[in-house]
C-alpha positions in Angstrom: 18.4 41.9 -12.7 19.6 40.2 -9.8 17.5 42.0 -7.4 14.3 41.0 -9.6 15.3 37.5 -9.3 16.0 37.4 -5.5 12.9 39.3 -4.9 11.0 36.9 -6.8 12.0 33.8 -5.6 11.8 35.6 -2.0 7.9 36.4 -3.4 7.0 32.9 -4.0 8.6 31.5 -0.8 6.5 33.6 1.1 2.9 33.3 -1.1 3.8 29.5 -0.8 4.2 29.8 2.9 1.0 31.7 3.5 -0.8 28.4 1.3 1.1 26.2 3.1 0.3 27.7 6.7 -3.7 28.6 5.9 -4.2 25.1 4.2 -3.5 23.2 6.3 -4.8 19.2 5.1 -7.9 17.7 7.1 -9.3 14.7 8.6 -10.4 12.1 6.6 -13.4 10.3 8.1 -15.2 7.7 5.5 -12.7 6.5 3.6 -11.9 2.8 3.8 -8.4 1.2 3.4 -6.9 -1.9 3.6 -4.5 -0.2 6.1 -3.6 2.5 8.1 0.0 3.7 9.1 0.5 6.3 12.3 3.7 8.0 12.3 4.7 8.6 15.5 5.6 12.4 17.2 3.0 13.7 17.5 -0.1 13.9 20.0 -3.5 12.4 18.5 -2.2 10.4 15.9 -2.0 6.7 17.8 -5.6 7.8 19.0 -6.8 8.6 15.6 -5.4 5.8 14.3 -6.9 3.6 16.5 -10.5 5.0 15.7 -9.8 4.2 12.3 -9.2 0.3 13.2 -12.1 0.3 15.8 -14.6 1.5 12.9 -13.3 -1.2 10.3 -12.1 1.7 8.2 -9.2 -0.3 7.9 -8.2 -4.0 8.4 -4.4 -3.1 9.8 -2.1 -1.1 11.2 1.2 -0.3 11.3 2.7 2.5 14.2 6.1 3.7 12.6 8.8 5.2 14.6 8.1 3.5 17.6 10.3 3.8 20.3 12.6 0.3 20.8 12.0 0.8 24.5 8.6 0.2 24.0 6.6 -3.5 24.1 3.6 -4.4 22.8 2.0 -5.1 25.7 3.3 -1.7 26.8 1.5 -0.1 24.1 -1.4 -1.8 25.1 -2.0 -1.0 28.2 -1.1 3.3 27.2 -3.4 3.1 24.6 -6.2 1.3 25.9 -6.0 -1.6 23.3 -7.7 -4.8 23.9 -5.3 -8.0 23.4 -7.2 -9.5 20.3 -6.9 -6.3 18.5 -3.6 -5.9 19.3 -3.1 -9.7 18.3 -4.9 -9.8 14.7 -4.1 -5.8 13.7 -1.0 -3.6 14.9 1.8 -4.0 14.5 4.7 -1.7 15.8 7.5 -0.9 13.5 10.8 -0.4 15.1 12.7 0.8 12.2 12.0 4.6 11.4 13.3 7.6 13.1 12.2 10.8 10.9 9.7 10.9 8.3 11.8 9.4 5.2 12.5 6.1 7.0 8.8 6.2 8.0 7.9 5.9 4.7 10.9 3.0 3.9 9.5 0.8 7.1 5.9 1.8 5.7 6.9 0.2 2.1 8.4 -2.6 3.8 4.9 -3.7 5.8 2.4 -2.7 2.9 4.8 -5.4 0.8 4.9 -7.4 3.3 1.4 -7.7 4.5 -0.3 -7.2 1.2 -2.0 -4.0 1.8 -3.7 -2.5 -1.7 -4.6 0.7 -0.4 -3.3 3.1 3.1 -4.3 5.5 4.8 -1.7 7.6 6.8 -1.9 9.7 9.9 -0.3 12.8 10.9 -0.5 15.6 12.2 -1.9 18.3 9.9 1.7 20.5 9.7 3.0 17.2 8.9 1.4 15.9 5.9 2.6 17.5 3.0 6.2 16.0 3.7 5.0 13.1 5.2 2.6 12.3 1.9 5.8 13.2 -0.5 8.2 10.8 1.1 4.8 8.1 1.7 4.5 8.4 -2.5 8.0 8.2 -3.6 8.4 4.6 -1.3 5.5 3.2 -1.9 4.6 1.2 -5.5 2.1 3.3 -7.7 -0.5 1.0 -7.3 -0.9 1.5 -3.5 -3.8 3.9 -2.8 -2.9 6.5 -0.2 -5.4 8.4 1.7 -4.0 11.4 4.3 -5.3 11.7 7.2 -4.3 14.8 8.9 -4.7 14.8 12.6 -5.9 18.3 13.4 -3.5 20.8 15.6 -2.8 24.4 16.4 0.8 24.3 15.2 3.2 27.6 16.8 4.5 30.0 13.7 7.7 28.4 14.2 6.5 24.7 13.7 4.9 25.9 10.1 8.0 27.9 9.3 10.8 24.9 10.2 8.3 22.3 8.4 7.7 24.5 5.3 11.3 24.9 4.9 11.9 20.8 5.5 9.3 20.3 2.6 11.0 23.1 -0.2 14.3 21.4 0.8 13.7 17.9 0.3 11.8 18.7 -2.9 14.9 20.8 -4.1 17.6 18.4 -3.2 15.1 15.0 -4.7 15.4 17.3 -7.9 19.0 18.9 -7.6 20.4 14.9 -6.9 18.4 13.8 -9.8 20.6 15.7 -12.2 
């Protein structure tokens, strides 16, 4: 009975694997938020979330995990950002360093700056977890729209984040009880 049990639960770890490794989220190209939040770590996602503000898809933007090294007008100049929309629309959060303080110092700024609706960037490997934490921190009434940032992640990328995922889901339902 025991070895029916392991087996299965080995089963379903892998056939969950295999979904999570083949579909992999997508880009997100019409929607239109009142914000837009860019986790940093990963390469494309300042980019992409700079498209977004350039084509009024959203109003704002918040970069989370940002390096405390780093300066505004820093950022600026890497990313090619011209002063008056770096002025009215970004801001650079200071606060985070993994994905579960992203989405605390996300919740934060959407109170903060009255944002109804958000679109987050990430890399595509990334957004399952990313989207779990984002929903748990933010109020129900906030609107999130992923936006994966498209990559050719190694085996062992999928594997480590597929294993972050089931264990933050297990241990949000083991610390509930």
């Amino acid at each position: 009975m025991l070895r029916r049990a392991v087996s299965l639960v080995i089963l379903v770890w892998a056939l969950g694997f295999l979904a999570f490794a083949v579909l992999l989220p997508m880009p997100e190209d019409s929607a239109r938020t009142d914000g837009v939040v860019v986790l940093t770590g990963g390469e494309g996602r300042i980019d992409r979330g700079l498209v977004v503000l350039r084509q009024h898809l959203a109003r704002k933007m918040l970069v989370a995990g940002v390096d405390p090294e780093v300066r505004p007008r820093e950022f600026a100049a890497q990313y090619h950002v011209e002063s008056a929309l770096m002025r009215c629309c970004v801001t650079l959060g200071y606060q985070s360093v993994d994905t579960r303080s992203n989405a605390t110092e996300t919740a934060g700024w959407v109170a903060a700056s009255g944002v109804g609706s958000l679109r987050m960037v990430t890399s595509d490997w990334h957004m399952r977890r990313a989207a779990w934490e984002m929903r748990r921190a933010l109020p129900e009434r906030i609107a999130l729209v992923e936006d994966a940032v498209p990559t050719r992640p190694s085996f062992n990328t999928l594997f480590v984040e597929y294993n972050k995922y089931i264990a933050r889901r297990i241990w949000r339902v083991w610390k509930r009880q």
